[in-house]
C-alpha positions as CSV (number, residue, x, y, z in Angstrom):
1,X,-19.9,3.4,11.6
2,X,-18.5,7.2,10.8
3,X,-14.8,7.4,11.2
4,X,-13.7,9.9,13.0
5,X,-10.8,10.6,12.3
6,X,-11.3,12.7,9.6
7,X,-9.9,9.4,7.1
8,X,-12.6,8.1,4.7
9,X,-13.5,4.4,4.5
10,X,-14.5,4.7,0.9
11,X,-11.6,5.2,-1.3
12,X,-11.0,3.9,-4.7
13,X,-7.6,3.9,-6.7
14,X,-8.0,3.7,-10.8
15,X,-4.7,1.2,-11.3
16,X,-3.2,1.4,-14.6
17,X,-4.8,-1.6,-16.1
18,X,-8.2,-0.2,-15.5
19,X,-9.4,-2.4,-12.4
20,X,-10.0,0.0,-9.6
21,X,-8.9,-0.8,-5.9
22,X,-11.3,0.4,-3.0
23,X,-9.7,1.3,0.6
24,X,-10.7,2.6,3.8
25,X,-8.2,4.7,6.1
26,X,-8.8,4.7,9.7
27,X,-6.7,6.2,12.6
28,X,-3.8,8.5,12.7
29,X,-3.8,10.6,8.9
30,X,-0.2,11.6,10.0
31,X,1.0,8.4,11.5
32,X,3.2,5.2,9.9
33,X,1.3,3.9,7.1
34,X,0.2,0.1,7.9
35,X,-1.7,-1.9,5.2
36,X,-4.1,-4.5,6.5
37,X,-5.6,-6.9,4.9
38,X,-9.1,-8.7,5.8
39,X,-9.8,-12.1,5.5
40,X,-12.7,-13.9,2.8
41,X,-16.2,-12.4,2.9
42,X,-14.9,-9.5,4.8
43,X,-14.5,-5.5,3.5
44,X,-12.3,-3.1,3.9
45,X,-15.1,-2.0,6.6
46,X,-14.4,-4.7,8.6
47,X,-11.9,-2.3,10.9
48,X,-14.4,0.4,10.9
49,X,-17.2,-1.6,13.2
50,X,-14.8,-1.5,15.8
51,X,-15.8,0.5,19.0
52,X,-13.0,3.5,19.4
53,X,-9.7,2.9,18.0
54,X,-8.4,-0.3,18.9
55,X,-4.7,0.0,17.2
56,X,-1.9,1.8,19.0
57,X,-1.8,5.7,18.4
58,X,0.4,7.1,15.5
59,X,-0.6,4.8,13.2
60,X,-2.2,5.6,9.6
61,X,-4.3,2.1,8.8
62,X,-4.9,1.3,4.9
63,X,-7.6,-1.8,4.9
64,X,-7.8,-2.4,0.8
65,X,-10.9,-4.8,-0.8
66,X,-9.4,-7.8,-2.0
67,X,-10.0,-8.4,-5.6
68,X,-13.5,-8.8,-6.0
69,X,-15.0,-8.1,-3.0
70,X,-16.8,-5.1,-2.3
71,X,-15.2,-2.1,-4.2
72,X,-12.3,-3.7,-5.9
73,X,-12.9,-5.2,-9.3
């Protein structure tokens, strides 16, 4: 699904180690950063198949790929 709020869903972060992180950002680019995190054999897309935007306005949602799933080695 394309997210329209300008955010991307695919984002990866180089960490210092040399493991990368992958993230999606979804609602409000301006809004209080909230960091959620999916459940096993989910994605960081997980919050992107929903219809609309289901979470309250002024928020800026950062779903990360846990370690080993999907973009995050």
């Amino acid at each position: 699904m394309k997210n329209t709020s300008g955010l991307k869903d695919t984002n990866i972060l180089r960490l210092p180690d040399g493991r990368r992180l992958g993230y999606a950002e979804y609602g409000d680019p301006d809004g209080k950063p909230v960091i959620l995190f999916h459940g096993n054999t989910n994605s960081r897309l997980l919050y992107g198949l929903m219809p609309g935007c289901p979470f309250r306005p002024g928020l800026h949602l950062i779903a990360p790929d846990g370690t080993g799933y999907s973009l995050s080695l």
